[in-house]
C-alpha positions in Angstrom: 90.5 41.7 99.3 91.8 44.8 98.0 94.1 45.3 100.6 95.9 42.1 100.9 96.2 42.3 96.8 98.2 45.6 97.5 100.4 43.8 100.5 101.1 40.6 98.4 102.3 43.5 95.2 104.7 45.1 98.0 105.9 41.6 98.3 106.8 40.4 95.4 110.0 42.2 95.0 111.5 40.5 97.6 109.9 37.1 96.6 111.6 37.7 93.7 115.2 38.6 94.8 115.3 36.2 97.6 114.2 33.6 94.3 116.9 35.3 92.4 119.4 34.4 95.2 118.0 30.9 95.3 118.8 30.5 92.0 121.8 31.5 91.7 123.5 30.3 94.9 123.7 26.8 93.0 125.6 28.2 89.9 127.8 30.0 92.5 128.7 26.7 93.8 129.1 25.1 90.5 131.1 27.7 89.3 133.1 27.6 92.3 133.6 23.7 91.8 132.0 22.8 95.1 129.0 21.2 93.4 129.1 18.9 90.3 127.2 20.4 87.2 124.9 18.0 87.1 123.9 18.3 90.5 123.7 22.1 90.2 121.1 21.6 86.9 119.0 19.2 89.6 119.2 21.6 92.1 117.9 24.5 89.8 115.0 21.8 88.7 114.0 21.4 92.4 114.2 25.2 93.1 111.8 25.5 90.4 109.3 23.3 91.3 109.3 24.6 94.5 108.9 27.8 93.2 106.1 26.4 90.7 104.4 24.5 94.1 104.4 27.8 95.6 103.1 29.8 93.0 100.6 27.4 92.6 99.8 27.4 96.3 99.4 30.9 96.5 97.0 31.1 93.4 94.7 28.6 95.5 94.4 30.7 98.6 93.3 33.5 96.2 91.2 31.8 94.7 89.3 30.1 97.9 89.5 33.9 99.0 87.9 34.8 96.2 85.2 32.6 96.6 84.6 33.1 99.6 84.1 36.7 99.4 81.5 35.6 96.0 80.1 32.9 98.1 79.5 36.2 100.9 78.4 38.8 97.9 75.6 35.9 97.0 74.2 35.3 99.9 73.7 38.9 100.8 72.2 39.2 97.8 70.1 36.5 98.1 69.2 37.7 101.3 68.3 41.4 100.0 66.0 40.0 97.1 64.1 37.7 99.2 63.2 40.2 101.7 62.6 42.5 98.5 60.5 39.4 97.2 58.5 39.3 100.4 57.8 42.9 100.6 56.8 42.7 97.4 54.6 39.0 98.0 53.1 41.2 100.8 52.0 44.3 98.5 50.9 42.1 95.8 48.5 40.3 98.8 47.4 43.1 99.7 46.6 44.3 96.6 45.0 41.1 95.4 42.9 41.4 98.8 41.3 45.1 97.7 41.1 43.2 94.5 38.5 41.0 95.8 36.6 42.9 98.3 36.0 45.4 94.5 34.9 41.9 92.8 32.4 40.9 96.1 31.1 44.5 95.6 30.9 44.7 92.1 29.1 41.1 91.9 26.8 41.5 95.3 26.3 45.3 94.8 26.7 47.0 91.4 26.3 43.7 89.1 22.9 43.0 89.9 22.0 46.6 90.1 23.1 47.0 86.5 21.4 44.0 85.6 18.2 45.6 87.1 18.8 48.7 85.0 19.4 46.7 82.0 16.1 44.7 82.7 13.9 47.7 82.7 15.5 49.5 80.1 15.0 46.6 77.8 11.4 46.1 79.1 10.9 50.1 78.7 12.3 50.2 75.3 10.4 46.9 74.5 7.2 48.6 75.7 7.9 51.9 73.6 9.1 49.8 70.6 5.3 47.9 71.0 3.3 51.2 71.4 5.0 52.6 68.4 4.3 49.7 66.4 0.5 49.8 67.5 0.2 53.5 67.3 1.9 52.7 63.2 -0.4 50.2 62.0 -3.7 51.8 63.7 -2.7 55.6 61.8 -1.9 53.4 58.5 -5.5 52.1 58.7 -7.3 54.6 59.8 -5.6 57.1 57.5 -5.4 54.9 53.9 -2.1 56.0 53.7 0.2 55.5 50.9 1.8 52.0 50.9 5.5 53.6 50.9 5.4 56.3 54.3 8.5 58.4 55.3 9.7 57.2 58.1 9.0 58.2 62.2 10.8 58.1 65.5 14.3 59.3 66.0 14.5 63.3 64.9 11.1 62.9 63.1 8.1 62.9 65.3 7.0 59.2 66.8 3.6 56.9 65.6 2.0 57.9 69.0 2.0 61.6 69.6 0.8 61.7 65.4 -1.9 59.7 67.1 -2.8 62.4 69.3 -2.8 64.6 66.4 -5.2 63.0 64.1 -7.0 62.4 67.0 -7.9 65.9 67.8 -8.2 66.6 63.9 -11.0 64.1 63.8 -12.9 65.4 67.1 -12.0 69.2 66.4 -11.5 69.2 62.1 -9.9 72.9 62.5 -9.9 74.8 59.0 -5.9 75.4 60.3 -3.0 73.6 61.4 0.3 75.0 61.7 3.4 73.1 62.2 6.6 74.4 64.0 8.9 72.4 61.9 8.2 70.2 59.0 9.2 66.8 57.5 7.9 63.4 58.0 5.0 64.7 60.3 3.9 66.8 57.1 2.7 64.3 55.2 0.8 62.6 58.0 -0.6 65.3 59.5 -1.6 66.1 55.6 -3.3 62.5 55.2 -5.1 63.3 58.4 -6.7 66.8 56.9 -7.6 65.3 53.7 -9.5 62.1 55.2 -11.2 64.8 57.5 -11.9 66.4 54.7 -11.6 69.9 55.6 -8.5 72.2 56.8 -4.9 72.8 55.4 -1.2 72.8 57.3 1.2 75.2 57.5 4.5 74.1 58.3 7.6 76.1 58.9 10.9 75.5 58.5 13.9 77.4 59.5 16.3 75.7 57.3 16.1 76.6 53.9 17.8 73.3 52.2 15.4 70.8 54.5 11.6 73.5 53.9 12.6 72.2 50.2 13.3 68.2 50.6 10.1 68.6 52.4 8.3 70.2 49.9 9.4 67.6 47.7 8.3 64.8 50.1 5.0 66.1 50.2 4.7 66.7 46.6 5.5 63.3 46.0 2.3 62.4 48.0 0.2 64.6 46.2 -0.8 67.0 49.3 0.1 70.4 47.6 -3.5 71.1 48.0 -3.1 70.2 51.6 0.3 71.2 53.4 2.3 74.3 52.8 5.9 74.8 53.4 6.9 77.9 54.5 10.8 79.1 54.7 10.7 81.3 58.1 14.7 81.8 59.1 15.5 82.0 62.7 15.6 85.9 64.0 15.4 87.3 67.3 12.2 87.0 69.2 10.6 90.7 69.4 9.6 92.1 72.4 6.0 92.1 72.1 6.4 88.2 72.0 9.2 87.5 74.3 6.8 87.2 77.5 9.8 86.9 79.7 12.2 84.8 77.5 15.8 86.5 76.1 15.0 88.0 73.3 18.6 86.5 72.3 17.1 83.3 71.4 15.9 83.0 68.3 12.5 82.3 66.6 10.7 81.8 63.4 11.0 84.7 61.7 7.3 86.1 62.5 6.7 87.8 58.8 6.1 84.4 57.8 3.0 84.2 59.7 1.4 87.3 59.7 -1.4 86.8 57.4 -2.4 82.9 59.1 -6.0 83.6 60.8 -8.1 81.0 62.8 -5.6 78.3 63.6 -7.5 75.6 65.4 -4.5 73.3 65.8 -0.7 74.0 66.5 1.9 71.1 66.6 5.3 72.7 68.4 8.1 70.4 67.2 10.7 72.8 66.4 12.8 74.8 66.6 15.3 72.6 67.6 16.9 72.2 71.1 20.5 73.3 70.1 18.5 76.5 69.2 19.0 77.9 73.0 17.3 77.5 76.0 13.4 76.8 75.9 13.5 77.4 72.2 10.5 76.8 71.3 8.4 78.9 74.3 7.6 82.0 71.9 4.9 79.5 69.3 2.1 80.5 72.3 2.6 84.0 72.6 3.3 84.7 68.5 0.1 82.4 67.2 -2.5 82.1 70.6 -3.4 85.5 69.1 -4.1 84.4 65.5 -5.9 81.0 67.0 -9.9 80.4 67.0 -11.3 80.3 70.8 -10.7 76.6 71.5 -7.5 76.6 70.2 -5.1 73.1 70.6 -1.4 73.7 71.2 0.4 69.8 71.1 4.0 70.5 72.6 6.3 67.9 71.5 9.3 66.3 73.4 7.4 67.2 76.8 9.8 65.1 78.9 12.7 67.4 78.6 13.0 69.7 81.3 12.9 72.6 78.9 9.7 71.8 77.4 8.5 71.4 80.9 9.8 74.5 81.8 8.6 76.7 78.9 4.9 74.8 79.5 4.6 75.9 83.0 5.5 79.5 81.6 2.5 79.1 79.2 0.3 78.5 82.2 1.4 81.5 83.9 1.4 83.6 81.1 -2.0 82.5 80.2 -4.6 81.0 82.6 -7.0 80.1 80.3 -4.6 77.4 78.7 -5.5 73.9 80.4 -2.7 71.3 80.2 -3.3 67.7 79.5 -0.5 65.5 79.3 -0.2 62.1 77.0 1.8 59.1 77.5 4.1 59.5 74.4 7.9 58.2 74.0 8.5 61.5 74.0 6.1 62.9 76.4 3.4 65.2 74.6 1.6 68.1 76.3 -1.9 69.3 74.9 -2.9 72.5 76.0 -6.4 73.3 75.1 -7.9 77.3 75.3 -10.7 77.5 77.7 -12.2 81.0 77.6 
C-alpha cells in the first residue's frame, strides 16, 4: 500500500499539468474565436466533472484497497488470537484436569483422613475434658475445699495428677512436701496436708513477682500454717548435682533448700521448659539426699520427651528409684525410693 501511495504522489504532477492543459486548451480556443464563449464555459464544466468523476474514482479504489488490506490485517488477527485462544483453552484444560485429580485426592484421601484426625482429637479432648471434670469434683469432696478454688489445667497443674498427689498424701502423710514451682497446686496440695492432718509444703519459686501473688493466694485460704513460699532464683546447677546435665542450665538456687530435712513427698512442676533442656532433671539429685527412705518424687508433664528423657536419667543415676507411670493429661511419673 505504501508503495503504490508513493507511485500515485510521483504522478500527480503530471495529472496535474496534463489537467492544466485540459483546461486551458478551451480558453485557447475561445480566445482564438474558434469556439463560442458559451461553449468554452460548458466545456470547462464537462472537464471538471470529469475531473471530479475521476477523482472520485480514484478515491474508491483506495478505499476498496484499503479495506481490503483491513479486511486481510483482521483476519490474521483473528487467526493469531484463536490459535492463542486454543493454546490457552488447552492449558486452562489441563490445568482444570490436575485441578481435579488434587480435589479426588483431597476428598478420597486427605479429607476423610482429617476427618479421622478430627474425630479422635475431639473424642481425646472430650475424654480428658471428662476425667478432669471427675478428678475436680472428687478432690472438691474429698478435700472440703473452699467454695471459690483457683483454677487448674493450662500452665497450672491439672484435677488428675493433684489426684495422684493427695492420693499418696493420704497413704504416705509425709511430715514434708516440697513443691518445684508454686501457684494453684499450692493451695491444694495445702488442703490435702491439713485434712491429713499432719505435714507442711514448701514451694519454690524462681520468679520473685509470681513466689508473692502466690503467697497472697495462699494467704487468702488461710494455709500460712501449712504452705511456705520460698523465692529460690534460677543459678547454675553446681557440680556436685549436675549428675551428667550442663551445668549451663539453670536451677533453683540450692541455698534455699539447705536446711529442708525428711521430705517424704516431692512434686517436680517447674522450672519451666523454656528454662533449657531437661530443666528440671537436677530436683532428684539436689533433694533425694535430704528425703526420708521411701521417698515419692511425682514428675509432672511426663509426656514430653524431655521429662522422659531426664526420668530415664534418674533411673540410671539411681537404681533404687522405681518408676510408675499415671494416666494424666499430662502424663505423670511417680518414682518411689526402694532401698
Amino acid at each position: 500500500m505504501s508503495s503504490l501511495r508513493k507511485r500515485i504522489r510521483r504522478l500527480l504532477p503530471v495529472a496535474g499539468l496534463f489537467g492544466l492543459a485540459a483546461l486551458a486548451t478551451p480558453v485557447v480556443l475561445g480566445g482564438l474565436g474558434l469556439v463560442t464563449w458559451g461553449e468554452t464555459v460548458l466545456a470547462l464544466a464537462v472537464l471538471a466533472l470529469g475531473g471530479l468523476v475521476c477523482a472520485l474514482g480514484a478515491a474508491v479504489w483506495l478505499l476498496r484497497r484499503t479495506v481490503l488490506e483491513l479486511s486481510t490485517s483482521v483476519r490474521t488477527q483473528t487467526r493469531q488470537v484463536t490459535e492463542l485462544f486454543g493454546q490457552d483453552r488447552l492449558e486452562l484444560a489441563r490445568s482444570l484436569d490436575g485441578v481435579r485429580t488434587e480435589v479426588r485426592e483431597l476428598r478420597d484421601t486427605a479429607l476423610p483422613r482429617a476427618v479421622q484426625t478430627l474425630d479422635r482429637s475431639g473424642a481425646r479432648r472430650g475424654r480428658h475434658d471428662y476425667e478432669q471434670h471427675v478428678a475436680w469434683t472428687e478432690l472438691r469432696a474429698h478435700l472440703d475445699v473452699a467454695p471459690f478454688m483457683p483454677p487448674l489445667r493450662g500452665w497450672a497443674a491439672s484435677p488428675d495428677v493433684l489426684r495422684v498427689l493427695v492420693r499418696i498424701i493420704d497413704r504416705d502423710r509425709p511430715e514434708l512436701v516440697v513443691e518445684c514451682g508454686s501457684g494453684a497446686s499450692s493451695v491444694w496440695i495445702g488442703y490435702a496436708l491439713r485434712k491429713a492432718g499432719v505435714g507442711r509444703l514448701v514451694a519454690i519459686e524462681h520468679d520473685a513477682r509470681y513466689a508473692e501473688l502466690s503467697r497472697a493466694l495462699v494467704a487468702a485460704h488461710a494455709l500460712d500454717d501449712v504452705v511456705e513460699v520460698r523465692h529460690a532464683p534460677l543459678v547454675p546447677v553446681p557440680a556436685e548435682i549436675a549428675d551428667g546435665v550442663s551445668a549451663n542450665v539453670p536451677w533453683y538456687d540450692t541455698d534455699a533448700l539447705s536446711d529442708l530435712k525428711g521430705i517424704g513427698l516431692v512434686f517436680v512442676d517447674g522450672p519451666p521448659q523454656a528454662t533449657g533442656p531437661e530443666a528440671r532433671h537436677p530436683a532428684v539429685p539436689a533433694l533425694l539426699p535430704a528425703c526420708v527412705e521411701r521417698a515419692v518424687f511425682v514428675l509432672d508433664d511426663a509426656d514430653r520427651t524431655d521429662e522422659r528423657s531426664l526420668g530415664d536419667r534418674w533411673l540410671a543415676a539411681h537404681p533404687e528409684l522405681v518408676r510408675t507411670e499415671e494416666p494424666t493429661e499430662k502424663g505423670a511419673h511417680v518414682f518411689t525410693r526402694n532401698p
